[in-house]
CHARMM-style PDB file with segment names, atoms N, HN, CA, C and O in Angstrom:
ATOM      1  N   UNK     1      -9.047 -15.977 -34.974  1.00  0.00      PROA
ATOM      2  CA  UNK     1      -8.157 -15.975 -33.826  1.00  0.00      PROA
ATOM      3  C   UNK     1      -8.949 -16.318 -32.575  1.00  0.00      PROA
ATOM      4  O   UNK     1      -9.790 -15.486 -32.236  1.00  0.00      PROA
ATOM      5  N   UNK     2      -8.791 -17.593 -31.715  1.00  0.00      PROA
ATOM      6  HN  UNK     2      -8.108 -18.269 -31.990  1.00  0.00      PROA
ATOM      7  CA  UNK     2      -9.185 -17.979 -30.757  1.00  0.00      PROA
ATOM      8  C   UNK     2      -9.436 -16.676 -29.580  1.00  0.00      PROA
ATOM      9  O   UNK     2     -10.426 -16.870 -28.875  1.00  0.00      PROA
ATOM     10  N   UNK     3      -8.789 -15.599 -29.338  1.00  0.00      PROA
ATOM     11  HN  UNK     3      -7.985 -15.441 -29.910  1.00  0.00      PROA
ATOM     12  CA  UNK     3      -7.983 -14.728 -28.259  1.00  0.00      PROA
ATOM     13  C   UNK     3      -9.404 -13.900 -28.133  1.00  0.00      PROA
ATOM     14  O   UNK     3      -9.959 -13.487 -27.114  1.00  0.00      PROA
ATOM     15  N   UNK     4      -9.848 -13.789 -29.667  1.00  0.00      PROA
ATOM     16  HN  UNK     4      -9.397 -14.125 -30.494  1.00  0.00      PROA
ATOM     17  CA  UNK     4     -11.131 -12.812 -29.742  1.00  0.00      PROA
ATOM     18  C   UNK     4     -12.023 -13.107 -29.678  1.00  0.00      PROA
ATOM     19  O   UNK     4     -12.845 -12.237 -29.965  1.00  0.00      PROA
ATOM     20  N   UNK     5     -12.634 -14.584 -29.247  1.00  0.00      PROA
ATOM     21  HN  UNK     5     -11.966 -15.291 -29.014  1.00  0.00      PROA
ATOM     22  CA  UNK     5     -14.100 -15.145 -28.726  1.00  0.00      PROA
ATOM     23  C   UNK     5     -13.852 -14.948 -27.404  1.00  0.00      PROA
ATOM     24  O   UNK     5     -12.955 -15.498 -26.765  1.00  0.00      PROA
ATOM     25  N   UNK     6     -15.033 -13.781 -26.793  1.00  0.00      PROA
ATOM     26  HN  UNK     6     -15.761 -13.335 -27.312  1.00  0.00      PROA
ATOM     27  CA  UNK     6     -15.176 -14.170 -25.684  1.00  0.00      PROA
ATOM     28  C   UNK     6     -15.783 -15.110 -24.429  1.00  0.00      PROA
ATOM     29  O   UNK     6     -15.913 -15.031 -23.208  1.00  0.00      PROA
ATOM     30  N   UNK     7     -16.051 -15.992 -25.455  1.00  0.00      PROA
ATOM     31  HN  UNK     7     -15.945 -16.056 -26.447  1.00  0.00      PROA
ATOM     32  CA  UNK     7     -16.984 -17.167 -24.516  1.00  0.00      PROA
ATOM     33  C   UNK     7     -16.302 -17.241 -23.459  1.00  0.00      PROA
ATOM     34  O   UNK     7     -16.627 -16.677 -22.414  1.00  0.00      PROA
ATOM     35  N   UNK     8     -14.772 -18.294 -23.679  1.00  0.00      PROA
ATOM     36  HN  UNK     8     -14.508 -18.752 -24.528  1.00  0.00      PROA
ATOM     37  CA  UNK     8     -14.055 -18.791 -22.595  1.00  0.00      PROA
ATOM     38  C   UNK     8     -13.629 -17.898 -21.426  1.00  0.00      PROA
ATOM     39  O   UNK     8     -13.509 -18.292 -20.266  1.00  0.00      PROA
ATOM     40  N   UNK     9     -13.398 -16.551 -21.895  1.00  0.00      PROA
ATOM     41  HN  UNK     9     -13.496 -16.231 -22.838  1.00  0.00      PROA
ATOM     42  CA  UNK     9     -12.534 -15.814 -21.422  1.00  0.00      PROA
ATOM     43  C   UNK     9     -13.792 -14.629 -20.676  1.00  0.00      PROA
ATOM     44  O   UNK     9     -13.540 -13.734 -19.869  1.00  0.00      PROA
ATOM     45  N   UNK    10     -14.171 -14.731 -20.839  1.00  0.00      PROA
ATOM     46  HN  UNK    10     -14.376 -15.459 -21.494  1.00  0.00      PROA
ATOM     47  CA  UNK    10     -15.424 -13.877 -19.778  1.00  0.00      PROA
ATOM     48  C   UNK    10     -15.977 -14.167 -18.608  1.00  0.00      PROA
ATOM     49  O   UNK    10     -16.238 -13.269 -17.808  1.00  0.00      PROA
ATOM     50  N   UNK    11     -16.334 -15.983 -18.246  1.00  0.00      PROA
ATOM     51  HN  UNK    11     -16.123 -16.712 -18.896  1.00  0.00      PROA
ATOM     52  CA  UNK    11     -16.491 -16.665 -17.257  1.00  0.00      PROA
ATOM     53  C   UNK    11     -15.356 -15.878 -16.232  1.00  0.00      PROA
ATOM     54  O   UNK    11     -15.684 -15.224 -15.242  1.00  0.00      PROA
ATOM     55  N   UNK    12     -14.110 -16.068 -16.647  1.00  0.00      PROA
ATOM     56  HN  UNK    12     -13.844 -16.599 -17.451  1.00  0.00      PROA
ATOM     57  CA  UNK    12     -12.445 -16.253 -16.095  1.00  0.00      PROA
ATOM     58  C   UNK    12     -12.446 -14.645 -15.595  1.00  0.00      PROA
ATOM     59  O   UNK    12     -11.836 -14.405 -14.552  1.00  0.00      PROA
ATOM     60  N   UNK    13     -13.040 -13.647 -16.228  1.00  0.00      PROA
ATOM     61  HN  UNK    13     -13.535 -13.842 -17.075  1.00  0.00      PROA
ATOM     62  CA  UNK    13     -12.550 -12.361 -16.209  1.00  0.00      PROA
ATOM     63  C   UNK    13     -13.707 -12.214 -15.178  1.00  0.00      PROA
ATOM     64  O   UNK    13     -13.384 -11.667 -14.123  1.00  0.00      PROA
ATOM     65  N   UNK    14     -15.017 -12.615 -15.309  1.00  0.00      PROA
ATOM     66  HN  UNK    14     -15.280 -13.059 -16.166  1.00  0.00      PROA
ATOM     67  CA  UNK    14     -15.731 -12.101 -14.135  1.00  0.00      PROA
ATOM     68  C   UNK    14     -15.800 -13.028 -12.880  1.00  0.00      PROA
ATOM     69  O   UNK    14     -16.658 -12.749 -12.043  1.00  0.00      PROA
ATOM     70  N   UNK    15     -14.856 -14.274 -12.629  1.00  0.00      PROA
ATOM     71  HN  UNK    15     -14.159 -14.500 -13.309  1.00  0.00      PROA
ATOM     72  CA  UNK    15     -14.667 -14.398 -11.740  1.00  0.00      PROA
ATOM     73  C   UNK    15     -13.469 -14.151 -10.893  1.00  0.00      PROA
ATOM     74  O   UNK    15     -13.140 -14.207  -9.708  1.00  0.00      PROA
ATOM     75  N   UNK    16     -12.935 -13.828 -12.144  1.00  0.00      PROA
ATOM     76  HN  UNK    16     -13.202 -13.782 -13.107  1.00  0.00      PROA
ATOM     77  CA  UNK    16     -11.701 -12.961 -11.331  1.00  0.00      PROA
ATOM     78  C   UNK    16     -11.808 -11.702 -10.394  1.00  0.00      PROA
ATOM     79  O   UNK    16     -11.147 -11.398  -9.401  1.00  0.00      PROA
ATOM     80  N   UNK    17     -13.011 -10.972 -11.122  1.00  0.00      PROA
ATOM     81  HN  UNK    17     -13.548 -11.219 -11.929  1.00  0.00      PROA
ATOM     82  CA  UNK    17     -13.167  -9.523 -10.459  1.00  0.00      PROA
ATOM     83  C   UNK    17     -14.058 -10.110  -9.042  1.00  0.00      PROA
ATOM     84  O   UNK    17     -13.906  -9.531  -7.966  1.00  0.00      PROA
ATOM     85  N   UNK    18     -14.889 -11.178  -9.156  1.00  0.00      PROA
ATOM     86  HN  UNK    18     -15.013 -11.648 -10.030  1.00  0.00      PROA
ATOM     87  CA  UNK    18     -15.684 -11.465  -7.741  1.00  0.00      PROA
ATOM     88  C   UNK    18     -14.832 -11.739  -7.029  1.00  0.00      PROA
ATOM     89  O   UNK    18     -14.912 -11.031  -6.026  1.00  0.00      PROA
ATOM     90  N   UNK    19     -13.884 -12.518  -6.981  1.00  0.00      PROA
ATOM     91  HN  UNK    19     -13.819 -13.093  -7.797  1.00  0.00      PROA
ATOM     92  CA  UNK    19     -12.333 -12.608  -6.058  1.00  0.00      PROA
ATOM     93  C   UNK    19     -11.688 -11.401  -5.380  1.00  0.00      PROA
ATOM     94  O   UNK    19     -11.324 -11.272  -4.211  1.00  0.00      PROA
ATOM     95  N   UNK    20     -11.624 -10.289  -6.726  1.00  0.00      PROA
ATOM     96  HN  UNK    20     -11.920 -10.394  -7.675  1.00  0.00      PROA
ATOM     97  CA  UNK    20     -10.680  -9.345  -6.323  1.00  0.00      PROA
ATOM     98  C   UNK    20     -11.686  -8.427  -5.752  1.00  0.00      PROA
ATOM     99  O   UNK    20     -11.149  -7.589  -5.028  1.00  0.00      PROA
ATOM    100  N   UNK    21     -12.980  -8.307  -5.838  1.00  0.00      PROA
ATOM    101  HN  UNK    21     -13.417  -8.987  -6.426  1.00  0.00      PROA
ATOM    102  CA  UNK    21     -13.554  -7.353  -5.354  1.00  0.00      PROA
ATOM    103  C   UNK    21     -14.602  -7.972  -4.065  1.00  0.00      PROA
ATOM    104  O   UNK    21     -14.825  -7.063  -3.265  1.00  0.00      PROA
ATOM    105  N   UNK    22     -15.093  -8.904  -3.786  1.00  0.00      PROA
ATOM    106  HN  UNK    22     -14.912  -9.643  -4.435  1.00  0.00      PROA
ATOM    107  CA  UNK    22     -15.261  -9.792  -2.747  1.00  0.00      PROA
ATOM    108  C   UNK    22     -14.442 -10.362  -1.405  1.00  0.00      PROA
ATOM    109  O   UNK    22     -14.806 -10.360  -0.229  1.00  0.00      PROA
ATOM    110  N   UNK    23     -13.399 -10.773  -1.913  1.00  0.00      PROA
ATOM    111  HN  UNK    23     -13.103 -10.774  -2.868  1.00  0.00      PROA
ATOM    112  CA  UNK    23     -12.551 -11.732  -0.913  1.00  0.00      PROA
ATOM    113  C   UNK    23     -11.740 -10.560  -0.620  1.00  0.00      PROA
ATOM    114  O   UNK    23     -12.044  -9.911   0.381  1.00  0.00      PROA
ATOM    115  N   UNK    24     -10.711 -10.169  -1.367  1.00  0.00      PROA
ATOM    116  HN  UNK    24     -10.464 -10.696  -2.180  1.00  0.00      PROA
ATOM    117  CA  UNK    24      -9.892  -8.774  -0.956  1.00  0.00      PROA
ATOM    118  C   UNK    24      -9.846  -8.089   0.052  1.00  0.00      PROA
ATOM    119  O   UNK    24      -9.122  -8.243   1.035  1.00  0.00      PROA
ATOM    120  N   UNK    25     -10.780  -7.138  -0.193  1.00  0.00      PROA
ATOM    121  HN  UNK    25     -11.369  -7.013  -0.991  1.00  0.00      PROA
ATOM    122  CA  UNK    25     -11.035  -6.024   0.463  1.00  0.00      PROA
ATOM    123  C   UNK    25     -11.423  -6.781   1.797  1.00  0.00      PROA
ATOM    124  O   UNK    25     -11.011  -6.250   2.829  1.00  0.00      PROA
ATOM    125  N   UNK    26     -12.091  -7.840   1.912  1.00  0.00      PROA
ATOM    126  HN  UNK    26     -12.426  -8.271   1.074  1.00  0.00      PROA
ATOM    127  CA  UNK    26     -12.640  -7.994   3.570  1.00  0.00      PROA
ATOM    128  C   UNK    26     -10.801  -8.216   3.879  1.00  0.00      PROA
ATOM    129  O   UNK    26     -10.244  -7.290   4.468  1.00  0.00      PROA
ATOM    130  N   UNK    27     -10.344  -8.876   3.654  1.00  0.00      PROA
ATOM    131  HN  UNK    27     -10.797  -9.629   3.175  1.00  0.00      PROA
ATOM    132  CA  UNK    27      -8.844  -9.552   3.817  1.00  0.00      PROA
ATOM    133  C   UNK    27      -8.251  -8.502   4.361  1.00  0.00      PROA
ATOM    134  O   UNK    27      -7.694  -8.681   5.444  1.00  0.00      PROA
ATOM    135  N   UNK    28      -8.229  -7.355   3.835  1.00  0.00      PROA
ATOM    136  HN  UNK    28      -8.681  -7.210   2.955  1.00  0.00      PROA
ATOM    137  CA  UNK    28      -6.772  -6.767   3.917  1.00  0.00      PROA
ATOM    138  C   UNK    28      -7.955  -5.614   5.032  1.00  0.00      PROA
ATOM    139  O   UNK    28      -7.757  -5.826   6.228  1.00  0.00      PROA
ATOM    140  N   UNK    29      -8.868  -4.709   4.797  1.00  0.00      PROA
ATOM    141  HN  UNK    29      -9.029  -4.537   3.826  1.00  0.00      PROA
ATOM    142  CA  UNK    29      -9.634  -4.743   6.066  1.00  0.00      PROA
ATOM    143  C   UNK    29      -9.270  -4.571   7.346  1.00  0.00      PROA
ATOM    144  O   UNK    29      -8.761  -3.619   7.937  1.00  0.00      PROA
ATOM    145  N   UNK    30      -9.748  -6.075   7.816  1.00  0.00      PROA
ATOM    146  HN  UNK    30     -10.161  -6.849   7.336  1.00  0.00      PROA
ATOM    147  CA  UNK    30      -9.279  -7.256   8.860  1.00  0.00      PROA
ATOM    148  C   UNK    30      -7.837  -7.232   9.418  1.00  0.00      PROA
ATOM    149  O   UNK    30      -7.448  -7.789  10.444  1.00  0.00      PROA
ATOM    150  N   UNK    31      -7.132  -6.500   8.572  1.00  0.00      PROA
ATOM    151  HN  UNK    31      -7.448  -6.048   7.739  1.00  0.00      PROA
ATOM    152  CA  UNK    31      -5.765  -6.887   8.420  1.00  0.00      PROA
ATOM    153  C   UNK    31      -5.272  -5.925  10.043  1.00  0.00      PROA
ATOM    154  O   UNK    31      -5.594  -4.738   9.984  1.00  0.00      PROA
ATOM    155  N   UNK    32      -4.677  -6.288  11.164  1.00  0.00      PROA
ATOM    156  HN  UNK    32      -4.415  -7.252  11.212  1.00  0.00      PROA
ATOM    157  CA  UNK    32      -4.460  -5.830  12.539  1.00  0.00      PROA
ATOM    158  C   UNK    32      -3.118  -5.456  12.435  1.00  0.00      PROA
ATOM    159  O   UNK    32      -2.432  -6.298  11.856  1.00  0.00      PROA
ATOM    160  N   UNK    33      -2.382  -4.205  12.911  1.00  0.00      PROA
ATOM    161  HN  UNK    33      -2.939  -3.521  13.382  1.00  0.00      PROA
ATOM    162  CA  UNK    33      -1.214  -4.401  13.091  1.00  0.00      PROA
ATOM    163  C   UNK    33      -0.575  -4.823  14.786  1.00  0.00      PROA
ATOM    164  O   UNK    33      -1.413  -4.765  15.685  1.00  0.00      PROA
ATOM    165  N   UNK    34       0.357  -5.084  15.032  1.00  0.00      PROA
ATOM    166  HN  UNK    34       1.038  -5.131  14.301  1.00  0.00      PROA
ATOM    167  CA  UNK    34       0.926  -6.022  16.278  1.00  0.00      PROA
ATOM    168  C   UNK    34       0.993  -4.900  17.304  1.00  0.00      PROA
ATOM    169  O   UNK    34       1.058  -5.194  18.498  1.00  0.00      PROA
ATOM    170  N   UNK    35       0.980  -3.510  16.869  1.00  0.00      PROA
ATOM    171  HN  UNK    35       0.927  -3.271  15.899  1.00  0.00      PROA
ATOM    172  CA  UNK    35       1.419  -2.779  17.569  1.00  0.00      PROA
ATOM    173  C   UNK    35       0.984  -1.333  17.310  1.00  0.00      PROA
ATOM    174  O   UNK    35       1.252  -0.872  16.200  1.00  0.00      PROA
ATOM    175  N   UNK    36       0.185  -0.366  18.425  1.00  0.00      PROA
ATOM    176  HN  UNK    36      -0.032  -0.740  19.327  1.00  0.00      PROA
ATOM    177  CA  UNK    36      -0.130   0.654  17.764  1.00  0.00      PROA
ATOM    178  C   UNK    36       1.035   1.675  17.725  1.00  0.00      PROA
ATOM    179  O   UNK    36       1.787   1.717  18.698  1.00  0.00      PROA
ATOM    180  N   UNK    37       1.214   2.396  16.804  1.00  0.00      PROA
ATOM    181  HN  UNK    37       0.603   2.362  16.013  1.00  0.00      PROA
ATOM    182  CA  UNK    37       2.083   3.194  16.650  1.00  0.00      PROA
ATOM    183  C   UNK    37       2.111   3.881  17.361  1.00  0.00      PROA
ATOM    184  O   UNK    37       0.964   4.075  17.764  1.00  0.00      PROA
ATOM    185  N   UNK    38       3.399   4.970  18.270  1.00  0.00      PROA
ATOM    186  HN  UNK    38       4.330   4.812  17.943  1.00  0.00      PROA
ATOM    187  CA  UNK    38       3.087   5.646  18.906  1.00  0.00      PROA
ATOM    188  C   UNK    38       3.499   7.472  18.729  1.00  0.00      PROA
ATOM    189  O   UNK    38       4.690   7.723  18.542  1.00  0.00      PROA
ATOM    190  N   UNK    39       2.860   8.237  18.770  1.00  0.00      PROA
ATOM    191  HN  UNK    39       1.893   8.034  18.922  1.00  0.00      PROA
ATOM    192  CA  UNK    39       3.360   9.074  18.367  1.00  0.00      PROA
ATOM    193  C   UNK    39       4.215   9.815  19.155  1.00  0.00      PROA
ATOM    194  O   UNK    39       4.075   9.688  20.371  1.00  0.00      PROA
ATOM    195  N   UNK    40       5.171  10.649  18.693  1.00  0.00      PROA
ATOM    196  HN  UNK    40       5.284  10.752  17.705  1.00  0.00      PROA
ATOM    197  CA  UNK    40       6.289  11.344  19.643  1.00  0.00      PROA
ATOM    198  C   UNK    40       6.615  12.652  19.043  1.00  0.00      PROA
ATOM    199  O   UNK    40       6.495  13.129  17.914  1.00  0.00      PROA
ATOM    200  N   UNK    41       7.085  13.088  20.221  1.00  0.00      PROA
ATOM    201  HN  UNK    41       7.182  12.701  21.137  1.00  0.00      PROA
ATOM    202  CA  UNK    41       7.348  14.472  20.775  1.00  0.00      PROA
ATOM    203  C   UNK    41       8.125  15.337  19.412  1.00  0.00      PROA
ATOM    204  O   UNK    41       8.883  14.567  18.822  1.00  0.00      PROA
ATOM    205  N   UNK    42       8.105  16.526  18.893  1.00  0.00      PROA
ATOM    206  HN  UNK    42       7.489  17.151  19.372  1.00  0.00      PROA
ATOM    207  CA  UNK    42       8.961  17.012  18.367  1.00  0.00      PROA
ATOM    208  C   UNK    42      10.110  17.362  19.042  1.00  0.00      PROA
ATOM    209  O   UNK    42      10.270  18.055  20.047  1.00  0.00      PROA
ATOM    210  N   UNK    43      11.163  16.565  18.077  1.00  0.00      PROA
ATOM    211  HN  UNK    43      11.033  16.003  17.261  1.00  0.00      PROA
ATOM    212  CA  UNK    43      12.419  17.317  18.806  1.00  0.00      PROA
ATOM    213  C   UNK    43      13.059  19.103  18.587  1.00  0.00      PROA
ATOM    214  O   UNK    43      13.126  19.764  17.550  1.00  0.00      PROA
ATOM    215  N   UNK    44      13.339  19.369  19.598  1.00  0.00      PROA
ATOM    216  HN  UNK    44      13.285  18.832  20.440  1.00  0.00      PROA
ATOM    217  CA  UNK    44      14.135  20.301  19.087  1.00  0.00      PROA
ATOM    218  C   UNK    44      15.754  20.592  18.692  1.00  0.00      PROA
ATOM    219  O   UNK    44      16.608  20.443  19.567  1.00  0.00      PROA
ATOM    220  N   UNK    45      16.022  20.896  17.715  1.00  0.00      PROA
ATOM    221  HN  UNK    45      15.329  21.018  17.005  1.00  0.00      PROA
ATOM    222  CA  UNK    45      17.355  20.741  17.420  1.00  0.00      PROA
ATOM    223  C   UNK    45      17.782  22.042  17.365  1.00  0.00      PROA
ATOM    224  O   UNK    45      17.356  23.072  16.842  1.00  0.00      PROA
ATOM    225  N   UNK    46      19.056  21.635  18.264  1.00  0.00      PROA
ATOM    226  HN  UNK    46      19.402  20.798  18.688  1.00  0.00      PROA
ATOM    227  CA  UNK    46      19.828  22.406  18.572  1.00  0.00      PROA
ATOM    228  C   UNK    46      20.866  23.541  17.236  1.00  0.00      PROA
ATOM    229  O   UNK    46      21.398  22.698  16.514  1.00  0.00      PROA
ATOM    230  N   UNK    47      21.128  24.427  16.914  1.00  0.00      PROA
ATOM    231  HN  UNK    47      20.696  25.112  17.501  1.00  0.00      PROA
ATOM    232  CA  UNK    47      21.622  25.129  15.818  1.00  0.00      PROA
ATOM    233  C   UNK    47      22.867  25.909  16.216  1.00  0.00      PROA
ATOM    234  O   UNK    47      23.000  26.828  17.023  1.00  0.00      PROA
ATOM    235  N   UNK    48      23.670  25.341  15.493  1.00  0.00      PROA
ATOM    236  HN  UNK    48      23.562  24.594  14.838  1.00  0.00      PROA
ATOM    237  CA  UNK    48      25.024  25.325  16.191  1.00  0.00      PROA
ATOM    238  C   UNK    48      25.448  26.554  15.022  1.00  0.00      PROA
ATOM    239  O   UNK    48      24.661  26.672  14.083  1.00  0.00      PROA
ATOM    240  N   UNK    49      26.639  27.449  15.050  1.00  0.00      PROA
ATOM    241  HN  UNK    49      27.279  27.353  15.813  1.00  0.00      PROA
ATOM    242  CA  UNK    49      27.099  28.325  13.666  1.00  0.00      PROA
ATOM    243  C   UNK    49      27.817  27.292  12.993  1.00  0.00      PROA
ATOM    244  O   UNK    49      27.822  26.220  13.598  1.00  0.00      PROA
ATOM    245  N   UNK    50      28.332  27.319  12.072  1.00  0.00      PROA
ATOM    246  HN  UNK    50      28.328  28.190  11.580  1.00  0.00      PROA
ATOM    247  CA  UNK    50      29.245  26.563  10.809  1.00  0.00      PROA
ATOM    248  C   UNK    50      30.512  27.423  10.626  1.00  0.00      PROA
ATOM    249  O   UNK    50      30.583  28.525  10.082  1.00  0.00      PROA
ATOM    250  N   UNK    51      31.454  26.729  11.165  1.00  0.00      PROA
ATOM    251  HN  UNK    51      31.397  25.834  11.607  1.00  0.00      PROA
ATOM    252  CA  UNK    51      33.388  27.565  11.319  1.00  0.00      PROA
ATOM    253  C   UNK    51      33.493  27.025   9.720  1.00  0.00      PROA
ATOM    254  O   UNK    51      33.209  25.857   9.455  1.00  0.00      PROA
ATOM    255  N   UNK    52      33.843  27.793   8.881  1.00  0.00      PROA
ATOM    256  HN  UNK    52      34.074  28.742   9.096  1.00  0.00      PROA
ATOM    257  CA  UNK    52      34.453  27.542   7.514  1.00  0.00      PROA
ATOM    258  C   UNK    52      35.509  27.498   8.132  1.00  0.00      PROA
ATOM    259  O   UNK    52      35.669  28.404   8.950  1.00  0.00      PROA
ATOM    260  N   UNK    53      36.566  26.505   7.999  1.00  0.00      PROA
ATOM    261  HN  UNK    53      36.436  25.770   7.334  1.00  0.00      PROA
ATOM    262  CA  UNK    53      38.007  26.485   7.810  1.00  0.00      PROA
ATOM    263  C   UNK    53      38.372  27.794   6.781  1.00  0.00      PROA
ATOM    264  O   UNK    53      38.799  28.815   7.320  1.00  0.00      PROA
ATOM    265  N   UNK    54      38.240  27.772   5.590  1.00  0.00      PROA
ATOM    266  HN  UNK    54      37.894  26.942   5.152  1.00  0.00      PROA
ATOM    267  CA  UNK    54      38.439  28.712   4.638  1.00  0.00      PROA
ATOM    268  C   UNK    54      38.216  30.573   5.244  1.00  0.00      PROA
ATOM    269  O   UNK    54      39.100  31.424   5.336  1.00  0.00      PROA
ATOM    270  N   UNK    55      37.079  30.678   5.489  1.00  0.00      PROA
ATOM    271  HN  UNK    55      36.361  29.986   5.415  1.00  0.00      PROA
ATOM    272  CA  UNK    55      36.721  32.234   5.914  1.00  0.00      PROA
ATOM    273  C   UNK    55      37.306  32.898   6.735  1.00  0.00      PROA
ATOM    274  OT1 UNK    55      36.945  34.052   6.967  1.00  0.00      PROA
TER     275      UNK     55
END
């Protein structure tokens, strides 16, 4: 079965990982967002009673 020599398929697999572990990580990194988030205030909410129609 061709699938189980790894000649061909080892080149492919370790240059795949130099890609994913090389190029990647600087990429996403780098990666800026447009806008810093800003953080905000807790609200306080107001707690009203609950009228059952029924009770």
């Amino acid at each position: 079965m061709p699938q189980l020599l790894p000649t061909p398929w080892f080149g492919t697999l370790l240059f795949a990982w130099v890609v994913f572990l090389g190029f990647f990580p600087k990429k996403v990194m780098t990666h800026t967002f447009p806008y810093e988030p800003a953080s905000l205030k807790p609200q306080k909410l107001e707690k009203a009673p609950w009228n059952w129609p029924w009770a």
